[in-house]
C-alpha positions in Angstrom: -59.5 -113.5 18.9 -56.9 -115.1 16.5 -53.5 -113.4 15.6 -52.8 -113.7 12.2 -48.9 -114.0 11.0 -48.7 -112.0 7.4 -46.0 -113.6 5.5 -45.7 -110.2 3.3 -45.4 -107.8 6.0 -43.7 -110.3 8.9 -46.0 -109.0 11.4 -48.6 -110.7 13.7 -51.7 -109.2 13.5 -55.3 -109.2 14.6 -57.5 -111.1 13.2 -59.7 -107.9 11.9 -57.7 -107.0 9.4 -57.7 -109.8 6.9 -60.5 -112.3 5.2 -60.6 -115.8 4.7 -61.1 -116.5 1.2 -61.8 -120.2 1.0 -60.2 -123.3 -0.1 -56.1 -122.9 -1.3 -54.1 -124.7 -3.5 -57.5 -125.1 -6.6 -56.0 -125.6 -9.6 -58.5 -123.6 -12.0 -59.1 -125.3 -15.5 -56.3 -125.0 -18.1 -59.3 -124.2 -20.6 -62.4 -123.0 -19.3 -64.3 -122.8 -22.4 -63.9 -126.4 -23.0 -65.0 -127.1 -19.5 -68.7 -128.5 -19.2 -71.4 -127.1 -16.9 -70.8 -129.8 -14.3 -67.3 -129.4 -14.5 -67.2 -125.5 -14.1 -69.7 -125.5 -11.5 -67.4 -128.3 -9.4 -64.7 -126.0 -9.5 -66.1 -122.9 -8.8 -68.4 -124.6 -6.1 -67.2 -127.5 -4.8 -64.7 -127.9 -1.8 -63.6 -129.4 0.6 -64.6 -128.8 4.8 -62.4 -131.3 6.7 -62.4 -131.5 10.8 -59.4 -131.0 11.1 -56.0 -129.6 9.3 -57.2 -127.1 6.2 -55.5 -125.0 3.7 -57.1 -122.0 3.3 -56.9 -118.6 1.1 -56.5 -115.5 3.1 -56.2 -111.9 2.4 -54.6 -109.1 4.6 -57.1 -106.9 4.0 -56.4 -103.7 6.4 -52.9 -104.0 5.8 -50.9 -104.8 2.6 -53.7 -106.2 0.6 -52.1 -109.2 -0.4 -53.0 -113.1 -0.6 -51.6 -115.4 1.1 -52.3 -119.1 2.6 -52.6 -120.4 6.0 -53.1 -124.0 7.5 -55.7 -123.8 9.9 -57.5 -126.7 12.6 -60.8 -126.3 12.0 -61.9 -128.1 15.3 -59.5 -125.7 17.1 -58.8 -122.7 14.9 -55.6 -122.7 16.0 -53.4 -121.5 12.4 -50.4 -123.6 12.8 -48.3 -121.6 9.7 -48.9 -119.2 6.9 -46.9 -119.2 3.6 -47.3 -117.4 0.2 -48.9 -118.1 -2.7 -46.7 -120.4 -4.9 -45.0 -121.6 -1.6 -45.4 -125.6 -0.4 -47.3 -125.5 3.2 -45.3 -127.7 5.6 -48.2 -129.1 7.7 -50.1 -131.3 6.2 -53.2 -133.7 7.4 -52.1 -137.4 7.6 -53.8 -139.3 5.2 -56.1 -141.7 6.2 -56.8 -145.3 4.9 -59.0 -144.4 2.0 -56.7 -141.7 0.4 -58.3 -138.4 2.1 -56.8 -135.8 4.0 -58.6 -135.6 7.6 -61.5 -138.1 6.9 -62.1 -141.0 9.1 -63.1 -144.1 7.0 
């Protein structure tokens, strides 16, 4: 079982009480209506699923209700920090030869 740090409330908690909500840091379209259908569906379905180092969207759920991020391994689950929204994480993956985050060449 993970134990979840909430950066609202400042208290470790089980994993139970929140949800993983996806991918963090997506910069949604400055104007959707202007967006095409390929372009709307790759942001709303699109992302990324690294090995490795991943910022995700959580959500304390049983407790305060509010959203937060997290940087998780995903071979390990281990979360290595959470921070709020608006907030730069301070892990990141190392960047690899080609440009990507987390993907061998």
């Amino acid at each position: 079982m993970l134990h979840i740090h909430c950066p609202h409330c400042g208290e470790l908690r089980s994993e139970e009480e929140f949800h993983a909500k996806g991918q963090a840091h997506i910069p949604r379209p400055l104007d959707p209506a202007a967006c095409s259908d390929a372009q709307w569906g790759e942001y709303l379905f699109f992302r990324d699923n690294p090995r490795g180092i991943h910022h995700e969207l959580w959500v304390h759920a049983a407790g305060c209700r509010k959203y937060f991020n997290a940087t998780r391994d995903t071979v390990s689950y281990e979360i290595l920090e959470t921070y709020k929204i608006g907030e730069k994480p301070s892990v990141t993956a190392p960047q690899t030869s080609s440009g990507q985050e987390g993907v061998a060449p």
